[in-house]
N, C-alpha and C positions, 0 to 999 in steps of 0.2 A: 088588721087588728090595731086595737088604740094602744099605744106606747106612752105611759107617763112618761112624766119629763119637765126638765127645766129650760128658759133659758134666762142669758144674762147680759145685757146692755151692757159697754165698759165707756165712760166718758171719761173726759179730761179738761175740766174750766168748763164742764156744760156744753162741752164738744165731742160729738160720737165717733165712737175708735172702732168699735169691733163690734158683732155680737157670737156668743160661745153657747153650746146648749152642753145638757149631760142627765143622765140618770137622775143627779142628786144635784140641791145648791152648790157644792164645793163641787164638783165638777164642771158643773154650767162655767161657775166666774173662773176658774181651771184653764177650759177652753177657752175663752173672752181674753183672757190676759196673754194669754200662747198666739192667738190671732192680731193683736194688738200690738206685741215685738215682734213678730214676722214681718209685719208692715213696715214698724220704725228702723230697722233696721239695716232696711236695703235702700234709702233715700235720706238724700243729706237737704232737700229741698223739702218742707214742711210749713203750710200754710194755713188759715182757713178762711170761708168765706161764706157771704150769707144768701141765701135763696128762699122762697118760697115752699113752703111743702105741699107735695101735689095732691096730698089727702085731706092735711088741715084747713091748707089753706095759708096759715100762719108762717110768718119767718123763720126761718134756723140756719143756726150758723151747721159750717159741716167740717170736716175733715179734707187738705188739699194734699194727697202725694206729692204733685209735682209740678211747680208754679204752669198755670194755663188748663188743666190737666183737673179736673173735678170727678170725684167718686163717688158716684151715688148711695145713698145709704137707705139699708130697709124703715120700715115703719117703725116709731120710737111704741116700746114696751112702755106699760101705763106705771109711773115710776113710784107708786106703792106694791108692786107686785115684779117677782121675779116669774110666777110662773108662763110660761112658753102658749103662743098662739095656736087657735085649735090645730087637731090632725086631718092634715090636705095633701089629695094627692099629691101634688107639686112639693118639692122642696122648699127650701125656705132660702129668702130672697139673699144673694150673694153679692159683693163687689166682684167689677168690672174690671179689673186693670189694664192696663195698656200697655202692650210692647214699645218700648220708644227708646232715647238717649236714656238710660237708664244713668245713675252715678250711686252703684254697691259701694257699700263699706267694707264689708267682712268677704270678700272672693279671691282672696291669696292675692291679686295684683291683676286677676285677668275681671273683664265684665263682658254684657251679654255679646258685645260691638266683636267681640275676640270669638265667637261659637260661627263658624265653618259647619252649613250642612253638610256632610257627605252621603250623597245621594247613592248606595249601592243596593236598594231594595226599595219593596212595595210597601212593605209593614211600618206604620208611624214608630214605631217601639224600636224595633230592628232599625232604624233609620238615626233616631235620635240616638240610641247607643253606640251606634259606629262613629256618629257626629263627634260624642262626647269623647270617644278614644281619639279621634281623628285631630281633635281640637284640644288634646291634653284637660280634658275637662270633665265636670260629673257630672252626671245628669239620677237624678232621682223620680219617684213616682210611687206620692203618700196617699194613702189610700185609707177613707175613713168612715165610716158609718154615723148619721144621723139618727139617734134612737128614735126620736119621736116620729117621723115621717117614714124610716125602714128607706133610705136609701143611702145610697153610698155616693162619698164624692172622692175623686184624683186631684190633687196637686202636681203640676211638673214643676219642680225648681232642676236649675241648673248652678252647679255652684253655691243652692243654697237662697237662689234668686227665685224669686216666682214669675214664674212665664206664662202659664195658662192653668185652668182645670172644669172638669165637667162633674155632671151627672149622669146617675145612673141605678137603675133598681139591683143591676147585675155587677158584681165585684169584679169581675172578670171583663166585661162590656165598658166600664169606667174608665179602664187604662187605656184602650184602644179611643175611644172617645177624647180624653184628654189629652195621649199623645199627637191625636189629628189639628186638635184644636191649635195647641203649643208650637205645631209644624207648622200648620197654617201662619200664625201672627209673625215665627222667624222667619219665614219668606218673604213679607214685608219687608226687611231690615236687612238681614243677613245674606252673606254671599252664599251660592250653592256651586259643590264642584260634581264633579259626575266619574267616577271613572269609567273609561271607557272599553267595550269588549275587547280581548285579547283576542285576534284571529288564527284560525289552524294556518299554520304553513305548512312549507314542505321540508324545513329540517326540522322538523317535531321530532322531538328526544322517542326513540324505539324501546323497544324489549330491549332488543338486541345490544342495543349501545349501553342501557344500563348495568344490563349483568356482564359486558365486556368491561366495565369499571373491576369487577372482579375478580374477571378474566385474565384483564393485567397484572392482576398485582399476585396469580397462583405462580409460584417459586418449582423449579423443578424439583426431581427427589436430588437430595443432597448426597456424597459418597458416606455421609455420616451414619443417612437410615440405616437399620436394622436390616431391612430388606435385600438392601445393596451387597451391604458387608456376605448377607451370606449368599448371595448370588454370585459376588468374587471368591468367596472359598471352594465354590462348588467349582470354581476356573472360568468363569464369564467376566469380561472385560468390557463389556460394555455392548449396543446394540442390538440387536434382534436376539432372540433366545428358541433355542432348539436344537435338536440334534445332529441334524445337517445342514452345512448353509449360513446357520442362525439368521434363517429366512423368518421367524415369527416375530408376535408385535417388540417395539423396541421400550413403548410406552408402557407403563400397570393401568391394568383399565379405570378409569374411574367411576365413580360411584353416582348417579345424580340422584338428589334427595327429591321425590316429588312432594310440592310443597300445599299448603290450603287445603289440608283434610280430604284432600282427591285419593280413590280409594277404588273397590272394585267398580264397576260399572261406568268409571268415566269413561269421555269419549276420547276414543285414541288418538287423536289431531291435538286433544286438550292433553292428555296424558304424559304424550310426550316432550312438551314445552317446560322448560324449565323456568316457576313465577316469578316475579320479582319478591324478594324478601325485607322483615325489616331493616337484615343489615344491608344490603343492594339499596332499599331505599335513603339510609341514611347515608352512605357512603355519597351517593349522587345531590345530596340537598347540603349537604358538606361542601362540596367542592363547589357548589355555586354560592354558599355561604364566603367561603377564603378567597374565590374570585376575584370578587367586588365589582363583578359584571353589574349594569345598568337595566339590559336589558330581561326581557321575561324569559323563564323557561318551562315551553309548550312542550305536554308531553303527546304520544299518538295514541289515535283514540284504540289504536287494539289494546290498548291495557284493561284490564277486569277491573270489579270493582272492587275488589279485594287489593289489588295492586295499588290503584288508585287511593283508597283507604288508609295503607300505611305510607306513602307518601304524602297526605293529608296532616296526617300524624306527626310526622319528622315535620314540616313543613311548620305546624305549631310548636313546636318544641324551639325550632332558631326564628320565631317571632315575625314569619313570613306572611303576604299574604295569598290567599290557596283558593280557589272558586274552581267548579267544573262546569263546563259548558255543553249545550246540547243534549239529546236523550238518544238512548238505545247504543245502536254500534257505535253511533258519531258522537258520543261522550267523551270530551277530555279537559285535559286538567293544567291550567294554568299557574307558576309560582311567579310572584313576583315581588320585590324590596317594598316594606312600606313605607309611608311618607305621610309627613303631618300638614298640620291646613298652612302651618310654616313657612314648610319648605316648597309645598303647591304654591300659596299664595302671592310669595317671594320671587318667585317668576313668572307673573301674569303681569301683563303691559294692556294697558287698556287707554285706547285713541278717544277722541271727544267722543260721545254720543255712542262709545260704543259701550256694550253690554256683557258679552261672551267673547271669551278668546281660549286658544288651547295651549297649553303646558305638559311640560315634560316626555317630548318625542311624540307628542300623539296620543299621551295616556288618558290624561285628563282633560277634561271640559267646567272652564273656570264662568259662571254667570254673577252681573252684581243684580243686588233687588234696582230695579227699576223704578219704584215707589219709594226707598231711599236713602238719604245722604251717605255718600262713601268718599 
């Protein structure tokens, strides 16, 4: 369907900055002026220069980002009229920018040279969002509708920086598209670290060993209980209880709470195990917290995934990081310290000519772009 609509060239000395569309004229020149300080914004380098137009024919000067560095610009609107070129399927024609030595103004102190991929997934989106934690930094992903054409486009800024963006008819399909695109050009540029799989060993933290965190710290009954006191008036002085001998138990039975909503018809292998809980799980993510252990801790894959679950949990809560590995029975769960592109990067040594080296015991896998300068 045809969508009216406007748009609005924005020049400067007769020099093309932007163009901005919208429902109405003040919205069109709206957009155009918003597109125009995006630009000026992120580049201290500002130039123009003059070319040939590949339509008219004719000279025009243009707009330069960044000396060397030329920005193409769409077809100049007929300058007695604001209204918008017909409705095509295609989008309406975009600059090109370039990932390169960028010099921001406005990015707190860091620029794009400081954005560490951290490489711990498949998904461009998931990928950029861990970068941007990884690198103390923000990553964004604006999403905007073209009225006149009915399609939508992504901006990724980082910091605020424009990095890439796409198109796309689907709102949904646009982010994924632009986050590839934005992945794509920082590989060019930017370092990629990888961390690397945690392997099962053989002292993998058990059942066993967690809930004996708890185990240790049960206090016997004290001579102060209740229980005791009248156990001594009744003439018991201690150990076994009975009528002759005081050959019976010396201990009060305890109680085990079965935990996870298990109920009639579980199975009795499962039934009689006592789970790990949230305080057992917190108890144990505690004490690798106060540690200040280096290394990871693997738990064994007999844990459910209920157990698994709330150690997940505690695990975010002291700002850990938590991944489980494998499927089915052989599923288990890795904790380990996080670390920023910082403190990875700060210890990567890299010989001539060389490219990839590994950090921090074996964790991580440090790559520089090969395409360039570091």
């Amino acid at each position: 369907a045809n969508v009216p609509g406007y748009a609005c060239d924005l020049y400067v000395d007769n020099v093309f900055l932007s163009r901005g569309y919208g429902k109405g004229k003040v919205g069109a020149k709206t957009s155009a002026v918003k597109k125009a300080l995006d630009r000026l914004k992120h580049y201290r380098s500002v130039a123009v220069t003059t070319r040939t137009d590949s339509q008219t024919g004719k000279l025009k000067e243009e707009f330069v980002i960044e000396t060397g560095r030329q920005m193409p610009i769409p077809p100049t609107l007929p300058r007695d009229s604001s209204q918008g070129p017909a409705n095509t399927p295609t989008p309406p024609h975009k600059p090109k920018l370039k990932v390169g030595a960028w010099e921001p103004r406005f990015t707190g102190g860091k620029s794009l040279a400081d954005f560490v991929i951290y490489e711990n997934a498949e998904n461009a989106i998931c990928i950029l969002n861990s970068s941007a934690q990884f690198s103390k930094m923000n990553v964004t992903f604006d999403v905007d509708r073209d009225y006149r054409s009915g399609m939508h486009q992504c901006v990724v800024r980082i910091n605020q920086m424009y990095v890439a963006d796409a198109w796309s008819a689907n709102s949904k399909e646009v982010r994924h598209l632009a986050a590839e695109a934005a992945l794509a050009k920082l590989r060019q540029t930017n370092p990629v670290v990888k961390p690397k799989k945690a392997e099962l060993t053989e002292d993998a933290v058990t059942r066993t060993e967690v809930l004996g965190v708890r185990g240790a710290k049960e206090e016997k009954i004290q001579e102060t209980n209740v229980g005791n006191q009248m156990l001594r008036k009744m003439g018991w002085s201690g150990g076994g209880i009975g009528k002759e001998g005081r050959e019976g138990i010396a201990e009060p039975i305890k109680v085990d709470v079965l935990e996870r909503r298990a109920g009639l018809g579980t199975a009795t292998d499962l039934a009689e195990k006592q789970l790990i809980s949230a305080k057992e799980a917190h108890q144990v993510i505690i004490n690798y917290v106060q540690s200040g252990r280096e290394d990871d801790l693997v738990f064994s894959p007999e844990l459910t995934s209920d157990e698994r679950a709330a150690i997940h949990k505690m695990a975010r809560r002291y700002d850990l990081q938590h991944k489980s590995y494998g499927k089915g029975q052989k599923r288990y769960l890795v904790i380990r310290r996080k670390r920023t592109a910082q403190d990875v990067m700060s210890q990567a040594q890299f010989g001539p000519g060389q490219y990839g080296t590994v950090v921090g015991d074996g964790k991580y896998e440090v790559y520089l772009p090969q395409s360039g300068s570091q």
